[in-house]
Residue frames as a rotation matrix with the C-alpha (Angstrom) as fourth column:
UNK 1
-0.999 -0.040 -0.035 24.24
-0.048 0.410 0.911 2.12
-0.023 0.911 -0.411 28.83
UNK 2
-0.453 0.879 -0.145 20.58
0.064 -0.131 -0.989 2.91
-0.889 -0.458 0.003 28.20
UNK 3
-0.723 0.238 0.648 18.65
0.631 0.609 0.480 1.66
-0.280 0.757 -0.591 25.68
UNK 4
-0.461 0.360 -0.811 16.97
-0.113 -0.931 -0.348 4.26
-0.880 -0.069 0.469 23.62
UNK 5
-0.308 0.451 -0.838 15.46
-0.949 -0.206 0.238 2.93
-0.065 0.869 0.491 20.74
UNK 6
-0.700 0.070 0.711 12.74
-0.171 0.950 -0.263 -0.50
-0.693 -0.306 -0.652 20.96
UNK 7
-0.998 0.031 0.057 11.43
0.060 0.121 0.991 -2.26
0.024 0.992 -0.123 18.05
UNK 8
0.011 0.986 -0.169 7.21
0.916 0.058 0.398 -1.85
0.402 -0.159 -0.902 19.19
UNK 9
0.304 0.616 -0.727 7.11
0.907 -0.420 0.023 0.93
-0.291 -0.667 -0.686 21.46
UNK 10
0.017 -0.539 0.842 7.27
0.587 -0.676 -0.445 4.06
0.809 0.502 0.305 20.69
UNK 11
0.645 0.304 -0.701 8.53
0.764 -0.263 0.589 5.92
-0.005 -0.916 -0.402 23.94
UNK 12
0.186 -0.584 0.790 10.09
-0.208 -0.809 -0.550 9.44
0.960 -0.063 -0.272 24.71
UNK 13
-0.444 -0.626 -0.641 11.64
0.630 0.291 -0.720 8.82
0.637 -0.723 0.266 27.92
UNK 14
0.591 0.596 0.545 9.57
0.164 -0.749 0.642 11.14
0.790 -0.290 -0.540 30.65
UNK 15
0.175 -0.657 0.733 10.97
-0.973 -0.228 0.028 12.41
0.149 -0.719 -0.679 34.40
UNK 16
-0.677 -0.643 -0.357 13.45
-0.258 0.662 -0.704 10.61
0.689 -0.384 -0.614 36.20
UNK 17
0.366 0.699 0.614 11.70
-0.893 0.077 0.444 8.33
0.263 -0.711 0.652 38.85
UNK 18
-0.550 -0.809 0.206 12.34
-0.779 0.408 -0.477 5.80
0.302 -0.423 -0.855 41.44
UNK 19
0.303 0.619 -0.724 11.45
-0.607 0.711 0.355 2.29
0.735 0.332 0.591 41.22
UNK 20
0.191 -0.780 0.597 12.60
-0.874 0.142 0.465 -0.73
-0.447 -0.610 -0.654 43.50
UNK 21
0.086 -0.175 -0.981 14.42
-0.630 0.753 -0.189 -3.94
0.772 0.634 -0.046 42.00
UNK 22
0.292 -0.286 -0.913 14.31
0.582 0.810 -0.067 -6.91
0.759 -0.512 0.403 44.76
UNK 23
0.635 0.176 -0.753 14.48
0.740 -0.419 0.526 -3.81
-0.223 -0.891 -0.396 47.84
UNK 24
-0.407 -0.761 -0.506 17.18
0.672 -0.624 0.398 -1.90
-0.619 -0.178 0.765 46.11
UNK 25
0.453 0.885 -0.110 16.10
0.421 -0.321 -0.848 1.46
-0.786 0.338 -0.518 44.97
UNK 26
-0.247 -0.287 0.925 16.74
0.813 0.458 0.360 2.11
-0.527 0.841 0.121 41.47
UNK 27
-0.019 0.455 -0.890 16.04
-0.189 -0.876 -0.444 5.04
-0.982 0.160 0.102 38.92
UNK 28
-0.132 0.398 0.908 14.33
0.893 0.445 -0.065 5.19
-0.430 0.802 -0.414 35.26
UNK 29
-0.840 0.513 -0.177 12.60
-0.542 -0.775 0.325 7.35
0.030 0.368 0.929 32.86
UNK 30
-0.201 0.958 0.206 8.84
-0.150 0.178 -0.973 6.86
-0.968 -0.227 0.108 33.51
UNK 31
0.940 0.336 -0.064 7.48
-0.167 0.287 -0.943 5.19
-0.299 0.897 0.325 29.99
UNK 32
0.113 -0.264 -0.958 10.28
-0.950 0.252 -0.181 3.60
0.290 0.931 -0.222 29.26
UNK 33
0.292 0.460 -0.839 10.37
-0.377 0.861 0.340 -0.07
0.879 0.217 0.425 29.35
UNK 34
0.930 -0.288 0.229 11.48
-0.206 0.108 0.973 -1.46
-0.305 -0.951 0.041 33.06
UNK 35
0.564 -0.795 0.222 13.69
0.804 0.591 0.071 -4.03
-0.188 0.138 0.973 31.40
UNK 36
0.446 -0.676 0.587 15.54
0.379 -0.451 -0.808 -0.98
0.811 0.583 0.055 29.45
UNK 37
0.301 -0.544 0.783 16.02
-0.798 -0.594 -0.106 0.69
0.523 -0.593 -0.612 33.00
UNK 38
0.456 -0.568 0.685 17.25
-0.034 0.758 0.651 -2.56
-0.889 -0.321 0.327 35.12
UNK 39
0.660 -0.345 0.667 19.36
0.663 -0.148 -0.733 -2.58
0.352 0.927 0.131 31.48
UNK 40
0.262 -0.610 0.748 20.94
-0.054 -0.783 -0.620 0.95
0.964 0.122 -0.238 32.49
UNK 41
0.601 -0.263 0.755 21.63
-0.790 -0.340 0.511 -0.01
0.122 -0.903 -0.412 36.01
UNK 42
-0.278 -0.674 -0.684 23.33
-0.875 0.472 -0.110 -2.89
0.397 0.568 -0.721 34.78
UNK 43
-0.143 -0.045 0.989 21.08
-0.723 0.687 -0.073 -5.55
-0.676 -0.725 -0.130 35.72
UNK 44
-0.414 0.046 -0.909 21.23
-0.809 0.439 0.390 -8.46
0.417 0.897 -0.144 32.69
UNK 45
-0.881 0.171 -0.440 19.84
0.089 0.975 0.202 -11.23
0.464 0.139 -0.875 34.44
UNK 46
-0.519 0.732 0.442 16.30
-0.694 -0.663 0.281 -10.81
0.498 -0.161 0.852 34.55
UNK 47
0.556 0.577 0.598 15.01
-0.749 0.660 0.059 -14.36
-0.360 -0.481 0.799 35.62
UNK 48
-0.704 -0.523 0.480 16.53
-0.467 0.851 0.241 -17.92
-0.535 -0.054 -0.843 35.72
UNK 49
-0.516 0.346 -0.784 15.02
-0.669 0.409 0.621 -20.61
0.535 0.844 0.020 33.33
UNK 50
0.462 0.808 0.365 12.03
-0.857 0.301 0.419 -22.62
0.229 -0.506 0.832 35.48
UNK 51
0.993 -0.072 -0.095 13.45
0.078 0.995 0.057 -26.30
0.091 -0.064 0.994 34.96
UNK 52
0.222 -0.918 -0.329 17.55
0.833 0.354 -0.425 -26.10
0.506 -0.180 0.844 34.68
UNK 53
0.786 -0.212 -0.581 17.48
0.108 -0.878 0.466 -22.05
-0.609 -0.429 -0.668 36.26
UNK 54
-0.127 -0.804 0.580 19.67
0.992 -0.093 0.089 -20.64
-0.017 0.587 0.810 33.75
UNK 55
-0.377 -0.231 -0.897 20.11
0.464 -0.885 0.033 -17.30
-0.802 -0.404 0.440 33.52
UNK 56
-0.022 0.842 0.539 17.76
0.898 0.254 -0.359 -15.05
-0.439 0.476 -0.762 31.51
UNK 57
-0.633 -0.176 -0.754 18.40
0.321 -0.946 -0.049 -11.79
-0.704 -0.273 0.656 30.54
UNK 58
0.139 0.520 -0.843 16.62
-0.706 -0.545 -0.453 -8.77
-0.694 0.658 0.291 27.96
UNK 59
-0.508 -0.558 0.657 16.43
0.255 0.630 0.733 -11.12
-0.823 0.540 -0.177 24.85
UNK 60
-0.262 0.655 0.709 13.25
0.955 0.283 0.091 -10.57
-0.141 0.701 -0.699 22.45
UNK 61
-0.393 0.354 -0.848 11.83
0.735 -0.433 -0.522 -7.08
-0.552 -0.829 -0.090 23.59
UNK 62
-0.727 0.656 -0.205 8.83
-0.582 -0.429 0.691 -7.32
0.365 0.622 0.693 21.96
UNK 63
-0.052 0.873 0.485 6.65
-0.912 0.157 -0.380 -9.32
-0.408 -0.462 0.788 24.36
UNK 64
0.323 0.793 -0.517 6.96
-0.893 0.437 0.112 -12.39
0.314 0.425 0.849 22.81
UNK 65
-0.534 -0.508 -0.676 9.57
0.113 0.749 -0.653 -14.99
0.838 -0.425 -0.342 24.81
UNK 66
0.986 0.161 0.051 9.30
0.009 -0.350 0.937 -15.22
0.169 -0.923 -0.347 28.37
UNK 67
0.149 -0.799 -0.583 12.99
0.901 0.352 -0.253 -14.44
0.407 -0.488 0.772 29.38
UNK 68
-0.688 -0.045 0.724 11.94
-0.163 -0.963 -0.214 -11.11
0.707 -0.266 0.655 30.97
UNK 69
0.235 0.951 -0.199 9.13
0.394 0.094 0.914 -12.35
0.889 -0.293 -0.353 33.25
UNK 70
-0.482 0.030 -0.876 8.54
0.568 0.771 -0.286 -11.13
0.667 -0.636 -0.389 36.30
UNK 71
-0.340 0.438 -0.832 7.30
0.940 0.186 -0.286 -10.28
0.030 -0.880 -0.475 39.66
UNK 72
-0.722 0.034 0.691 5.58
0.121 -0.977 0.174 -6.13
0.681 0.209 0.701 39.17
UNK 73
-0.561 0.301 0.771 4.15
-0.727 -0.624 -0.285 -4.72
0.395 -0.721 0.569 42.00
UNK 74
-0.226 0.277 0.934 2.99
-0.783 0.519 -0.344 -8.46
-0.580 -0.809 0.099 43.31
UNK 75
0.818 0.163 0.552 2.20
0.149 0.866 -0.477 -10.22
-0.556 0.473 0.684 40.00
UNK 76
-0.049 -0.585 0.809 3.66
0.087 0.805 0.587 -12.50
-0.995 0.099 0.011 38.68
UNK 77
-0.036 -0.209 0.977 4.62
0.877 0.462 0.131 -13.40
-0.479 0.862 0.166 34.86
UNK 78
0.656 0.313 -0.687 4.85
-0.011 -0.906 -0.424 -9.44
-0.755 0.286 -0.591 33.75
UNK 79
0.359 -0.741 0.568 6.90
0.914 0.156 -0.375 -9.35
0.189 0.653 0.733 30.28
UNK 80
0.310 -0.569 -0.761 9.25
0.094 -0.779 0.620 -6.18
-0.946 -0.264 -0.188 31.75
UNK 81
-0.226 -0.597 0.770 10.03
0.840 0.280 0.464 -5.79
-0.493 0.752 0.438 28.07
UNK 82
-0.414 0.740 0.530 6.90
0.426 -0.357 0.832 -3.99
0.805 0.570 -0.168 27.05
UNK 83
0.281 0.767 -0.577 5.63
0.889 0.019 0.458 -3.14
0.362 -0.641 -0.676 30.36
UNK 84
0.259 -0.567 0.782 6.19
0.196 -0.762 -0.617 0.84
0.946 0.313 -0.086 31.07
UNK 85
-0.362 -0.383 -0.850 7.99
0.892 0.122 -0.435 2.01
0.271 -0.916 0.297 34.04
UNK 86
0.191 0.415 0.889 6.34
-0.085 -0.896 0.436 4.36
0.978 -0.159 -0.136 36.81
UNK 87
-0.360 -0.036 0.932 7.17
-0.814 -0.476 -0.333 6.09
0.456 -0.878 0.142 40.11
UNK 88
-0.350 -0.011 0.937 7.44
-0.856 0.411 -0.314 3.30
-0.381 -0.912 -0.153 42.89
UNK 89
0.735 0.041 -0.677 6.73
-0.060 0.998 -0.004 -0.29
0.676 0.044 0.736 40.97
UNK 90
0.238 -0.127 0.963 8.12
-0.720 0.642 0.263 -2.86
-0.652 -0.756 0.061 43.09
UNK 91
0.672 -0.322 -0.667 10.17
-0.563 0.363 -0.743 -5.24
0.481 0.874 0.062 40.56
UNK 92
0.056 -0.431 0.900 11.45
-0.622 0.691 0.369 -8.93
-0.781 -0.580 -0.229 41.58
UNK 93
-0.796 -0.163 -0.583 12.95
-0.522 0.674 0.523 -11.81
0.308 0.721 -0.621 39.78
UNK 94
0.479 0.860 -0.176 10.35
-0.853 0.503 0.140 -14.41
0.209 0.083 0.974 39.19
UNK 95
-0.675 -0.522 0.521 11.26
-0.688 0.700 -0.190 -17.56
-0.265 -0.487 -0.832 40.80
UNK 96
-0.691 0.213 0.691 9.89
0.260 0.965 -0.036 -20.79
-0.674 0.155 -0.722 38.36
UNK 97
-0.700 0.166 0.694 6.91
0.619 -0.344 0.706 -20.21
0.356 0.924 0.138 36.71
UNK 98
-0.887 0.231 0.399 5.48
-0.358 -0.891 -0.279 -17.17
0.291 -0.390 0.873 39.17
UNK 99
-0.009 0.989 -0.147 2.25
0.794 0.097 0.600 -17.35
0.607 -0.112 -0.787 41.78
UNK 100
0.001 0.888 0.460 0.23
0.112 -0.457 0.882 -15.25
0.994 0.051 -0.099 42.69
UNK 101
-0.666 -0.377 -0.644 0.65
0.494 0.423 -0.759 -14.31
0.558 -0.824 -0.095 46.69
C-alpha cells in the first residue's frame, strides 16, 4: 500500500533505496516522503504522544501537526511527512519530545 499522491509535494518517486527504521533495513523510492515509505512497509505508528504515549501515526502530511516526528539520521523532531527519503537515513521513533545526542 504506497502512497502515491501528497497534498504539498510534488514527487515522482526515484530508484529504489535502502533506508533503516529503528536497525531494521527497509526500502523506499528516494524523494518520496519517509513517512509514505514506513507507510508501504506497513509501519502506522510513527511516534507515541509525549504526556499519555498514545500512538501516533501519518495524520496531517503537510508538515503541520507533530504526529510524525522523529529521530533522522540523529535529530530529533524531523516532520517524516515532508522530509524526502535518501539512500541510508537512519529513522527512529522519537521518544517524548526528542534531544539532541
Amino acid at each position: 500500500m504506497r502512497i502515491t499522491d501528497h497534498p504539498i509535494l510534488d514527487f515522482k518517486p526515484g530508484r529504489l533505496v535502502r533506508f533503516t527504521f529503528e536497525g531494521r533495513e527497509i526500502e523506499g523510492y528516494e524523494g518520496e516522503p519517509i513517512a509514505a515509505a514506513l507507510h508501504a512497509a506497513g509501519i502506522r505508528v510513527l511516534r507515541r504522544s509525549p504526556r499519555l504515549h498514545r500512538p501516533r501515526g501519518f495524520f496531517c502530511a503537510i508538515g503541520n501537526c507533530s504526529s510524525c516526528l522523529m529521530v533522522v539520521d540523529g535529530v530529533p523532531n524531523v516532520r517524516v511527512c515532508v522530509e524526502r527519503l535518501r539512500e541510508g537515513m537512519r529513522v527512529e521513533r522519537q521518544e517524548g519530545h526528542g534531544e539532541l545526542k
